[in-house]
ROTORKOL-241662 format. One record per residue (C-alpha): residue number from 1; residue in three letters; x, y, z. Coordinates in nm, 4 decimals, decimal comma, padded with zeros to 6 digits. Layout:
BEGIN
NUM/ALA/X/Y/Z .
...
END
This chain:
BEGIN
1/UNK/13,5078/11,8362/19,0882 .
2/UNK/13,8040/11,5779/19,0576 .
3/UNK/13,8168/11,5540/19,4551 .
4/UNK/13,4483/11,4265/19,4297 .
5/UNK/13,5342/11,2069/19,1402 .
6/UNK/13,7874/11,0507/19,3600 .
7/UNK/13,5509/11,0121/19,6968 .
8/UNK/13,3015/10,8846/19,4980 .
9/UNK/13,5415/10,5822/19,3252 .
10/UNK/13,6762/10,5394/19,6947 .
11/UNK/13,3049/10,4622/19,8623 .
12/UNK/13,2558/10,2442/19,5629 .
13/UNK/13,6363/10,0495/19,6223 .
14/UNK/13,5634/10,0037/19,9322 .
15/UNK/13,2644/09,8815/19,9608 .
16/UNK/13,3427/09,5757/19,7237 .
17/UNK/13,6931/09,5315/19,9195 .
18/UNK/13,4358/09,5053/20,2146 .
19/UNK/13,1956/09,2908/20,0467 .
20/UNK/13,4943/09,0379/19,8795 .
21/UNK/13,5824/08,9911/20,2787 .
22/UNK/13,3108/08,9435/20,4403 .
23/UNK/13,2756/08,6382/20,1528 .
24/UNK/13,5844/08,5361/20,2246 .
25/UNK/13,5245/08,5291/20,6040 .
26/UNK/13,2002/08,3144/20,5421 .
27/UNK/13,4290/08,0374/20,3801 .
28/UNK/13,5099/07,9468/20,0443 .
29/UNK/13,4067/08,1838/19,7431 .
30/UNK/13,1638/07,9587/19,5012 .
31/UNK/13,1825/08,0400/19,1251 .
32/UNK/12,9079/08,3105/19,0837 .
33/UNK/13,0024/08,4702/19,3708 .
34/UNK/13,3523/08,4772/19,1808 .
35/UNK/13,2003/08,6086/18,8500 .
36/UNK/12,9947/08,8835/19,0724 .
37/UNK/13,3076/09,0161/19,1941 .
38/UNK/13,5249/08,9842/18,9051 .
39/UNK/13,2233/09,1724/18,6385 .
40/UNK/13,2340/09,4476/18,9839 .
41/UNK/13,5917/09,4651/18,9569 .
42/UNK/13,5652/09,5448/18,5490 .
43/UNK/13,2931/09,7787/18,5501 .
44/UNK/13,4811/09,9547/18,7904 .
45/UNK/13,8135/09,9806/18,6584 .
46/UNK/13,5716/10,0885/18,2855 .
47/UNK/13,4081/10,3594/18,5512 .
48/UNK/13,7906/10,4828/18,7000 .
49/UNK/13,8980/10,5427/18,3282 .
50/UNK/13,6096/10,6883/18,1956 .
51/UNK/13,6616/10,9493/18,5443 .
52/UNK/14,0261/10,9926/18,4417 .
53/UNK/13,8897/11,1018/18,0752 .
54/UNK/13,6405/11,3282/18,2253 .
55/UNK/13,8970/11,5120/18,4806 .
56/UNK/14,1537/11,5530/18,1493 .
57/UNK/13,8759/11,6672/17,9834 .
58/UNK/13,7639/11,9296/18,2566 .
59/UNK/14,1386/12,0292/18,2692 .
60/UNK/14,1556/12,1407/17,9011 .
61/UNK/13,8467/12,3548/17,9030 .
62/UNK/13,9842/12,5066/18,2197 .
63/UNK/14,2788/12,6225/18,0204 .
64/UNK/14,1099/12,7075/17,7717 .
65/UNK/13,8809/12,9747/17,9747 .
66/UNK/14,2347/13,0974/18,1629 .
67/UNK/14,3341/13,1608/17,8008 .
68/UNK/14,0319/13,3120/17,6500 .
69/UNK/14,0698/13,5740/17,9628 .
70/UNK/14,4404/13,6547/17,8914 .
71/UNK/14,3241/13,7240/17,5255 .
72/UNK/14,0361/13,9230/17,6455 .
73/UNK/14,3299/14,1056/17,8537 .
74/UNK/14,5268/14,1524/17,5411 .
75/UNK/14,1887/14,2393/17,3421 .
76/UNK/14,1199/14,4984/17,5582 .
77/UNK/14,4974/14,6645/17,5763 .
78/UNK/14,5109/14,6767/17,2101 .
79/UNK/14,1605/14,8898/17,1956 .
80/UNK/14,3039/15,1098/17,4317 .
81/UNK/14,5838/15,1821/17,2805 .
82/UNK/14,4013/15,2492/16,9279 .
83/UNK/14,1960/15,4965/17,1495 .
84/UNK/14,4580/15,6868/17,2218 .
85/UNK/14,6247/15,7181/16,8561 .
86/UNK/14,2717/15,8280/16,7495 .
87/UNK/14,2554/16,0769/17,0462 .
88/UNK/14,5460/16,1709/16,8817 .
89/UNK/14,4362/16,2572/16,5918 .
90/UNK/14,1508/16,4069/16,6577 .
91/UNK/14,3439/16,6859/16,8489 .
92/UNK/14,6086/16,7183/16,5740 .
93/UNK/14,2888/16,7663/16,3855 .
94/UNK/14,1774/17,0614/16,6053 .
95/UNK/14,5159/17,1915/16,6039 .
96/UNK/14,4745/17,1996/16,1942 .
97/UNK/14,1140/17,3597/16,2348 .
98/UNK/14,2325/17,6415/16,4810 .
99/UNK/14,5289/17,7392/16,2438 .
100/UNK/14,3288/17,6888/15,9433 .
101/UNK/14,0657/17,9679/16,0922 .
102/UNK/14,3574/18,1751/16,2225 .
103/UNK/14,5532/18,1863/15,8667 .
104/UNK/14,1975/18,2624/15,6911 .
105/UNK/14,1196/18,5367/15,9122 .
106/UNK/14,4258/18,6991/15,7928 .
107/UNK/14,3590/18,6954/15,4442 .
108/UNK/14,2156/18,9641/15,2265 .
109/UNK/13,9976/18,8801/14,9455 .
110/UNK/13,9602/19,0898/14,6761 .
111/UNK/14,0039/19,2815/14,3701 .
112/UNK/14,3740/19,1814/14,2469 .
113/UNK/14,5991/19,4122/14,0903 .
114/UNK/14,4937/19,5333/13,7230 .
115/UNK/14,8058/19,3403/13,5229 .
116/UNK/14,6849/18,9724/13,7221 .
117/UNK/14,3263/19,0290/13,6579 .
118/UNK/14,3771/19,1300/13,2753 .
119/UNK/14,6030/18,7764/13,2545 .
120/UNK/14,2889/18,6136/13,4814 .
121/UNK/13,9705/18,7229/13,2276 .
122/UNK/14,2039/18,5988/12,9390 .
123/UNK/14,2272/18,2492/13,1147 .
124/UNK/13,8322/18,2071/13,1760 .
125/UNK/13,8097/18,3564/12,8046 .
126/UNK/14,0616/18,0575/12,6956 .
127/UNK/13,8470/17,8014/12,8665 .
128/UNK/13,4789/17,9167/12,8493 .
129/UNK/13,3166/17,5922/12,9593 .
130/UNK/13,5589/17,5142/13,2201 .
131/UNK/13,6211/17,8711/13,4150 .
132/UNK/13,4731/18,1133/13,5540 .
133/UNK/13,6589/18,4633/13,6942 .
134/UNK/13,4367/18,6859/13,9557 .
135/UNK/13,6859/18,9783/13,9406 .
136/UNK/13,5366/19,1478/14,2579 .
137/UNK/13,6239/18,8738/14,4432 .
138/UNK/13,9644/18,7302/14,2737 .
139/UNK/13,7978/18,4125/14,2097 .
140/UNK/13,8523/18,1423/13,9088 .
141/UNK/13,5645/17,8707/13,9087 .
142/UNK/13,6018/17,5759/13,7709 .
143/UNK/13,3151/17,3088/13,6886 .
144/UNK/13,4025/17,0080/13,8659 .
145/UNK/13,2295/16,7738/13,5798 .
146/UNK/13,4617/16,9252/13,3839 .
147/UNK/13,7808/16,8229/13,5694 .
148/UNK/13,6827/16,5741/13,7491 .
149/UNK/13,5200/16,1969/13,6588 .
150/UNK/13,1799/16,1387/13,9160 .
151/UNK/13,3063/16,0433/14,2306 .
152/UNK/13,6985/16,0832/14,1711 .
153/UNK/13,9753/16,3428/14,2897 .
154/UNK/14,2315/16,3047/14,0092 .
155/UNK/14,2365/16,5417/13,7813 .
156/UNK/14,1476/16,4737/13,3867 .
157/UNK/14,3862/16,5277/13,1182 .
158/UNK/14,1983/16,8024/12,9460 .
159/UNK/14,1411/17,0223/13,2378 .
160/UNK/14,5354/16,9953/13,3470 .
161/UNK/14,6545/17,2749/13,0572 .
162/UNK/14,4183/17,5388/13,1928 .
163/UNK/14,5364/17,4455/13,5480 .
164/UNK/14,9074/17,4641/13,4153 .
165/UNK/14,8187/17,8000/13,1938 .
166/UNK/14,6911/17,9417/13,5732 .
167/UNK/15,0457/17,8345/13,7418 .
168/UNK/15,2096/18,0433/13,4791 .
169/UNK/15,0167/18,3442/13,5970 .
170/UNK/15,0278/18,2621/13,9852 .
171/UNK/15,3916/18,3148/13,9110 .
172/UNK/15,4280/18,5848/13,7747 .
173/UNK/15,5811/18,8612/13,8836 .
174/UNK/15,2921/19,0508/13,9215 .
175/UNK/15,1008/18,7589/14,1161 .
176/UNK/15,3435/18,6544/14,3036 .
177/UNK/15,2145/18,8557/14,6208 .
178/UNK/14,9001/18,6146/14,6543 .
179/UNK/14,8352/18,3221/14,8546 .
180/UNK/14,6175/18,0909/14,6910 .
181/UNK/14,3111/17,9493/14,8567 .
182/UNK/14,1638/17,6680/14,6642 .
183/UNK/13,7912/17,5154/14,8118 .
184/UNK/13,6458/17,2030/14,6875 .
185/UNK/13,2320/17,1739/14,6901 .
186/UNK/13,0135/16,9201/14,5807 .
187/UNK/12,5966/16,9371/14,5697 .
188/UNK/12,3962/16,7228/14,8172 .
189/UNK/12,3676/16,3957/14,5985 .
190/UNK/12,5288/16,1000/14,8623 .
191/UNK/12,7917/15,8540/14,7546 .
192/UNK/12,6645/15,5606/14,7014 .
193/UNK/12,9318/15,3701/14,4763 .
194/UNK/13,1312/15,1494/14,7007 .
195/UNK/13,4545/15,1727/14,5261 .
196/UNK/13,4269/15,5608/14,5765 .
197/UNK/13,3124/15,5504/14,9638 .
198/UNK/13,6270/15,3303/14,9769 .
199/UNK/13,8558/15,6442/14,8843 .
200/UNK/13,6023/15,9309/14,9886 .
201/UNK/13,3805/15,8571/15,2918 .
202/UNK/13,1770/16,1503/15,2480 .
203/UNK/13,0727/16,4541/15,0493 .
204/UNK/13,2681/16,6422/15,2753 .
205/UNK/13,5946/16,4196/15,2144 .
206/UNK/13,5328/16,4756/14,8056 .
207/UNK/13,5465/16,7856/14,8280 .
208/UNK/13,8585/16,8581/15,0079 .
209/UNK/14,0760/16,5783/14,8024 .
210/UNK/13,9523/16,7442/14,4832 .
211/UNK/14,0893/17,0612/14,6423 .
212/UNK/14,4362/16,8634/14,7439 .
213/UNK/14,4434/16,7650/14,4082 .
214/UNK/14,4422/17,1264/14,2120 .
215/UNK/14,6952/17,2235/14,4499 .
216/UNK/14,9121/16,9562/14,3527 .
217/UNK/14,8742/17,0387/13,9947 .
218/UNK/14,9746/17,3561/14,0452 .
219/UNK/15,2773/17,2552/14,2439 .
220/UNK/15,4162/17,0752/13,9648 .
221/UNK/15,4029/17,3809/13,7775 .
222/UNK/15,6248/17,5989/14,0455 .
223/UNK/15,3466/17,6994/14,2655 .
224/UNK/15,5479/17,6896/14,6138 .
225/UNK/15,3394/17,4768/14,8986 .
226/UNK/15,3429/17,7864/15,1519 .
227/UNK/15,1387/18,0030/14,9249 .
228/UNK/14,8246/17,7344/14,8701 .
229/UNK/14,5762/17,6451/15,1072 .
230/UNK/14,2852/17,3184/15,0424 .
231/UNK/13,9321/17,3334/15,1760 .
232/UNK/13,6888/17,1206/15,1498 .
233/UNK/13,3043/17,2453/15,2242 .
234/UNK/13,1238/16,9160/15,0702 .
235/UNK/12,7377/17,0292/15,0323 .
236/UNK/12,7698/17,3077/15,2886 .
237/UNK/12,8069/17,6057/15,0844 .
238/UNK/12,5735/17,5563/14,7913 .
239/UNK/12,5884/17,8405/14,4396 .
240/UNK/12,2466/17,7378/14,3800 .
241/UNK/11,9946/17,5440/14,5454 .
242/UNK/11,9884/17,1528/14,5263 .
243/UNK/11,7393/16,9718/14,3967 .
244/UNK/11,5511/16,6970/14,5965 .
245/UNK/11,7416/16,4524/14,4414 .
246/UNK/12,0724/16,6390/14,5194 .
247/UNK/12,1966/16,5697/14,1994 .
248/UNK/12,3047/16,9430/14,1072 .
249/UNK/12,5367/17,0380/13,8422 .
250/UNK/12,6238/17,3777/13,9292 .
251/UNK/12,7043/17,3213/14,2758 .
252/UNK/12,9900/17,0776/14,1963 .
253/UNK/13,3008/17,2345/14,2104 .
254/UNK/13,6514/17,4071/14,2297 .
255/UNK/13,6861/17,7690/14,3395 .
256/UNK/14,0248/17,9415/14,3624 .
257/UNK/14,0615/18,2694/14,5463 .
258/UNK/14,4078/18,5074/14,5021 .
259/UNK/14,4290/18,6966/14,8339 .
260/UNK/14,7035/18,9018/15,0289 .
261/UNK/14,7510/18,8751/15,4338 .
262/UNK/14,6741/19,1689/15,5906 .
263/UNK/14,9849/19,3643/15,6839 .
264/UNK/15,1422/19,0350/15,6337 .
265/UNK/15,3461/18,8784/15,3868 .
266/UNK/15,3169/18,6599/15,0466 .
267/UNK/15,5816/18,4236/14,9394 .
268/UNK/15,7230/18,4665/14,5560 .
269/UNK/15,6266/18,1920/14,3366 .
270/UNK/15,8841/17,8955/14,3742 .
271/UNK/16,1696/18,0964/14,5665 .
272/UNK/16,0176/18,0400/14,9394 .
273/UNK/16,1366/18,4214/15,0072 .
274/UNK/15,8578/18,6618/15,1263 .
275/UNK/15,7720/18,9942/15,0285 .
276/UNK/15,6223/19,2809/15,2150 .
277/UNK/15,2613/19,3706/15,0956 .
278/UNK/15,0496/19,6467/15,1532 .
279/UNK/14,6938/19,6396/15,3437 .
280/UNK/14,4236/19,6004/15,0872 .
281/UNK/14,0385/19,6998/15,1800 .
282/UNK/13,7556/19,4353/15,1639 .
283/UNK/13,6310/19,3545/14,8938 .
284/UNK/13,3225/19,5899/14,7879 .
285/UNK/12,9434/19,5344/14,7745 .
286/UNK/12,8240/19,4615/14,4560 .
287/UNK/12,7062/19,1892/14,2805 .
288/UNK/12,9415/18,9315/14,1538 .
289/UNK/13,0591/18,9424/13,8278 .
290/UNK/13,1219/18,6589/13,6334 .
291/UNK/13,3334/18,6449/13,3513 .
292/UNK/13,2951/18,3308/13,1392 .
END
């Protein structure tokens, strides 16, 4: 484009350097011949600087697109790299799923042993409104409106001393051959508070932080990290049926399961050591039986 600029000025040039000699050929240059020639000569210096401003001007944007490219370059490095982290992830995530499945399969729940379901029914007949105990399955249920605000994992003050009073027995002697299996549920209602989407982006993600969060309760209290286990099942797994507005009472939250591996081992409460532990049966058919 500047080239053309240039040709174009040139023509122009020279065909007033052509016309100023044939004048001057012809004889002596009168006064508005002069004034012709010097108003030419003006508007074409005006017309060379206004094609110097132009050619600057087509310069900058021209750097401007190399630029925008070599961001566009940089752009599109940067999302492939935060591809591959999230690849990443998502097979670390598998890699949690497959063990998860593998280390459930092993477990046994059941019936515990007479002196840890004795200490069990006394705990759900401390706290009435807040447990539960199924002693065919080995189960404490807790009523997540009871231990947890709406929309929040962390764990209210007055449900924390019947957590604490259920560390106690998880290590005891007696108890100390469980693993501890704690599963988080919620009913069907969606999240809709933006502050709590913020810190749970589903029901699903509720669920299992409200799990995470028991567990870490209990750890303060001595329960040793390699005998608990978190789940979260969100809506998934409903106790009763939801109603068509989702909001359901009874299907929000906490249940903890005592179970041994089978022909495995359980670690004692707060030592890390492990303990051989005999095969138990299934647990048997019959309906469940709640002790409040």
């Amino acid at each position: 484009m500047t080239h053309v600029m240039r040709n174009r000025w040139g023509r122009v040039l020279a065909g007033s350097l052509v016309a100023l000699a044939a004048t001057m050929l012809g004889g002596c240059v009168g006064q508005g011949e002069h004034d012709r020639l010097f108003e030419t000569n003006r508007s074409l210096q005006s017309r060379n600087a206004d094609l110097e401003r132009e050619n600057s001007e087509l310069k900058l944007a021209l750097d401007q697109i190399r630029g925008g490219v070599g961001r566009g370059e940089a752009t599109m490095s940067e999302l492939q790299r935060r591809n591959a982290e999230l690849q990443r992830q998502l097979d670390q995530a598998l890699g949690d799923l497959r063990s998860l499945e593998s280390r459930l399969s092993s477990l046994n729940f059941g019936p515990v042993d007479s002196e840890t379901d004795a200490a069990l029914q006394a705990l759900a007949a401390q706290y009435p409104d807040l447990i539960k105990y199924d002693s065919a399955r080995g189960m404490l249920r807790f009523a997540s409106d009871l231990t947890f605000d709406s929309g929040s994992a962390i764990v209210k003050e007055n449900a924390k001393p019947a957590i604490d009073a259920l560390a106690q027995i998880l290590n005891s002697s007696a108890a100390s051959q469980y693993e501890v299996v704690v599963e988080g549920h919620t009913d069907s209602q969606r999240i809709a508070n933006p502050a709590t989407l913020r810190e749970h982006k589903t029901n699903r993600h509720l669920s299992a932080h409200r799990a995470i969060a028991v567990i870490e309760q209990l750890g303060s209290r001595g329960v040793g990290p390699t005998r608990t286990l978190a789940s979260g099942w969100g809506e998934h797994r409903p106790a009763v049926t939801n109603t068509p507005s989702g909001n359901t009472p009874a299907n929000r939250r906490v249940e903890i399961f005592l179970a041994k591996s089978r022909g495995g081992t359980a670690t004692d409460a707060g030592t890390g050591s492990s303990s051989a532990t005999p095969d138990q049966d299934l647990p048997p058919s019959r309906p469940m039986d709640i002790t409040k």
